[in-house]
RODO-2510 file (C-alpha; in nm, 4 decimals, decimal comma):
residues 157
     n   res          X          Y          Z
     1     x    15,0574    15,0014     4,6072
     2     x    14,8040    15,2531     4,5644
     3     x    15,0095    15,4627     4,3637
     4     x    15,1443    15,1696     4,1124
     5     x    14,7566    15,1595     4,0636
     6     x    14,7215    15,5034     3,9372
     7     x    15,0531    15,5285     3,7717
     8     x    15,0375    15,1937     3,5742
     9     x    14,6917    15,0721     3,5712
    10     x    14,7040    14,7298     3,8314
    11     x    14,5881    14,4586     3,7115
    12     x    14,6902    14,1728     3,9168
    13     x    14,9574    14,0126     4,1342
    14     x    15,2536    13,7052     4,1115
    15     x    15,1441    13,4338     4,4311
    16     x    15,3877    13,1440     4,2712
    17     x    15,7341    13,1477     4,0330
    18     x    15,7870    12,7940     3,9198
    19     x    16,0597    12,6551     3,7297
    20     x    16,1397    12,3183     3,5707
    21     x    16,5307    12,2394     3,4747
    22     x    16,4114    11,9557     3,2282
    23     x    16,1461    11,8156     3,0835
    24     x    15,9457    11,5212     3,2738
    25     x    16,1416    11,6518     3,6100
    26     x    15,9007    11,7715     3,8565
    27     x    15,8623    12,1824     3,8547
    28     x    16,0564    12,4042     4,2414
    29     x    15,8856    12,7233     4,3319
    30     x    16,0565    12,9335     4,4067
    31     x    16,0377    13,3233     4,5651
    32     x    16,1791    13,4997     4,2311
    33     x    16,3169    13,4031     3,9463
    34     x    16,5704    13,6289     3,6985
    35     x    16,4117    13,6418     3,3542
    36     x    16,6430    13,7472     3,0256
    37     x    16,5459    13,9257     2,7441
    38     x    16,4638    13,6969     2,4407
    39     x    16,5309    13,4291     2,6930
    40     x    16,2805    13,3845     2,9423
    41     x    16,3791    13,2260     3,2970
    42     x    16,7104    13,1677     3,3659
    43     x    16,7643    12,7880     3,4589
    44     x    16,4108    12,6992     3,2961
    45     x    16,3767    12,4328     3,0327
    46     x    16,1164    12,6353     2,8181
    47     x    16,3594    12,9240     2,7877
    48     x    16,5128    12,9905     2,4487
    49     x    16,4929    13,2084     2,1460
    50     x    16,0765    13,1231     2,1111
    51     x    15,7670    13,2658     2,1298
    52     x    15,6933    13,0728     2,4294
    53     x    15,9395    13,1890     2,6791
    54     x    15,7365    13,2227     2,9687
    55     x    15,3557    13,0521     3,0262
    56     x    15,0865    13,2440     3,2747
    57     x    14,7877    13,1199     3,4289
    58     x    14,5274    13,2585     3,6975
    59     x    14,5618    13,1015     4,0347
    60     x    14,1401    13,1388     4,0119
    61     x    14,1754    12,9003     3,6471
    62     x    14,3546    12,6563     3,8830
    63     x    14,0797    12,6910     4,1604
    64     x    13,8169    12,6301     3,8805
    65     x    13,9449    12,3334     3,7391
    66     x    14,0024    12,1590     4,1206
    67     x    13,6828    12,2146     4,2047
    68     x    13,4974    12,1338     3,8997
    69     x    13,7122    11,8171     3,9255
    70     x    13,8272    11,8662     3,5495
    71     x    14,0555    11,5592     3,4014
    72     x    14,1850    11,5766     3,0954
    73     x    14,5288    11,5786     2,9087
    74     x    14,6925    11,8890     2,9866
    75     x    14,4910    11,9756     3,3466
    76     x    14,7352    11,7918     3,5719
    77     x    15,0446    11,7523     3,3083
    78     x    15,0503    12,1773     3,2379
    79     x    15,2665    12,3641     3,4164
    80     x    15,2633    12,7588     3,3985
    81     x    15,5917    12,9138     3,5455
    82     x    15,4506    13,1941     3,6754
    83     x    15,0692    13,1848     3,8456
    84     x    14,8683    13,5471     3,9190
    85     x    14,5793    13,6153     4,0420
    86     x    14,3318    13,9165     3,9952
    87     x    14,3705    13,9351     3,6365
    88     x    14,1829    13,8473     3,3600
    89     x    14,4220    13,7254     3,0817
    90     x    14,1418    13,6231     2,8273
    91     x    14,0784    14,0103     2,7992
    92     x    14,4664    14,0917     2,7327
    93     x    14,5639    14,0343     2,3136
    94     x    14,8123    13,8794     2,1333
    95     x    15,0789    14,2025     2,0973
    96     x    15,0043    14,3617     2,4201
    97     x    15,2936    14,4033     2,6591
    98     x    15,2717    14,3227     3,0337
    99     x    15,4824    14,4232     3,2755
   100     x    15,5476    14,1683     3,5794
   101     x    15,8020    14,3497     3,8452
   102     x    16,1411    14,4477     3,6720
   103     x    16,0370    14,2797     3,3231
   104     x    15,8401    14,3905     3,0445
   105     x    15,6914    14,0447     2,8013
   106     x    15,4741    14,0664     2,5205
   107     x    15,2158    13,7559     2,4654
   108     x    15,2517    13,6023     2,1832
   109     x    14,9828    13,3445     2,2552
   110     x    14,6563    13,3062     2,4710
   111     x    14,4932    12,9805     2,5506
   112     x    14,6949    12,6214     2,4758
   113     x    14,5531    12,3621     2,2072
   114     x    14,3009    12,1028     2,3110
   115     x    14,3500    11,7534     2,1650
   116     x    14,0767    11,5747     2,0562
   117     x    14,1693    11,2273     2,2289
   118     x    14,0724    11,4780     2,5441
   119     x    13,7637    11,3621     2,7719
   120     x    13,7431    11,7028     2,8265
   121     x    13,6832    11,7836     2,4624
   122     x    13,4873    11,4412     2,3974
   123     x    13,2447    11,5558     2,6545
   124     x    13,1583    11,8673     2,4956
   125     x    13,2964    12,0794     2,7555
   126     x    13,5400    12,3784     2,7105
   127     x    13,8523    12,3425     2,9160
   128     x    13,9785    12,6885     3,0601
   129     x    14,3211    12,6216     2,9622
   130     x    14,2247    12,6743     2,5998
   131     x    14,1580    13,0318     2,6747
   132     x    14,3329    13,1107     3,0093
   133     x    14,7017    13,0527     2,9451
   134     x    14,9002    13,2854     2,7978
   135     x    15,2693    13,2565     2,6717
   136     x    15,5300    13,5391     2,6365
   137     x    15,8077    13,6618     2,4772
   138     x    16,0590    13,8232     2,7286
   139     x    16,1137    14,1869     2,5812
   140     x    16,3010    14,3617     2,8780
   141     x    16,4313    14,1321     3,1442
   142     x    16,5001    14,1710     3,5066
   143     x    16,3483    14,0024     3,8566
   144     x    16,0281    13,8456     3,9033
   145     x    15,9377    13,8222     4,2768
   146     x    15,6212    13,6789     4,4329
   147     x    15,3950    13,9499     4,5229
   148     x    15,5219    14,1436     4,2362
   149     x    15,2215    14,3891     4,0564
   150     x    15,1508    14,2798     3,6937
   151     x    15,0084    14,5397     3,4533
   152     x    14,9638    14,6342     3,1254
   153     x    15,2296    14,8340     2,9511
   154     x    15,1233    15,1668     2,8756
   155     x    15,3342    15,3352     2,6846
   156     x    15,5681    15,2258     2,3669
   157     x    15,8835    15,0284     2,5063
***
């Protein structure tokens, strides 16, 4: 591990791979999942030829909204399929490449829409999911397994 820091600049670690085979079905972790290029996860229902292949989130923006007891549309309904921890995804941009194990995914997106019908939004309050999810596009597939080291790509892929 301490060489992956030095070699590739460590940002972070997968704890949870989740996966959802249709919409409305409840989400299965699972230990790794096989993610295709310009796919995203095999077997998951937001794969496809999008932008939004693959959603992150911080197991500490999960933490955060349990304990400040958040409700509002999308805290219990979102689903990211792959949680890490030890990284902070509002600092990563909307171009940059990650790698996360085998595969290489650019983000296309960073933080998911608010609606106003919210009660998060009608109290005034800023919901961390509008800043701390981040979607990707799959550039270079391969394995994803929990425990995997996520960090930002380096050089030109």
């Amino acid at each position: 591990m301490e060489e992956a820091q030095g070699k590739y600049n460590l940002n972070g670690q997968v704890v949870d791979i989740w996966i959802s085979k249709e919409k409305g079905t409840p989400r299965v972790g699972v230990r790794e999942a096989l993610l295709k290029e310009n796919h995203g996860i095999v077997g998951d229902v937001n794969s496809g030829d999008n932008d939004r292949q693959v959603t992150l989130l911080t197991k500490e923006c999960r933490e955060k909204v349990k304990k400040l007891n958040l409700k509002g549309l999308c805290t219990d309904r979102f689903h990211e399929n792959i949680t890490v921890e030890n990284i902070d995804l509002c600092n990563l941009y909307t171009g940059q490449r990650i790698c996360l194990g085998e595969t290489v995914h650019e983000i296309t997106q960073i933080g998911k829409k608010c609606f106003s019908e919210c009660n998060i939004v009608k109290n005034g309050e800023t919901c961390p999911l509008s800043r701390e999810v981040v979607f990707t596009k799959v550039i270079k597939g391969g394995v994803v397994k929990k425990g995997d080291i996520v960090y930002k790509k380096e050089v030109a892929y």
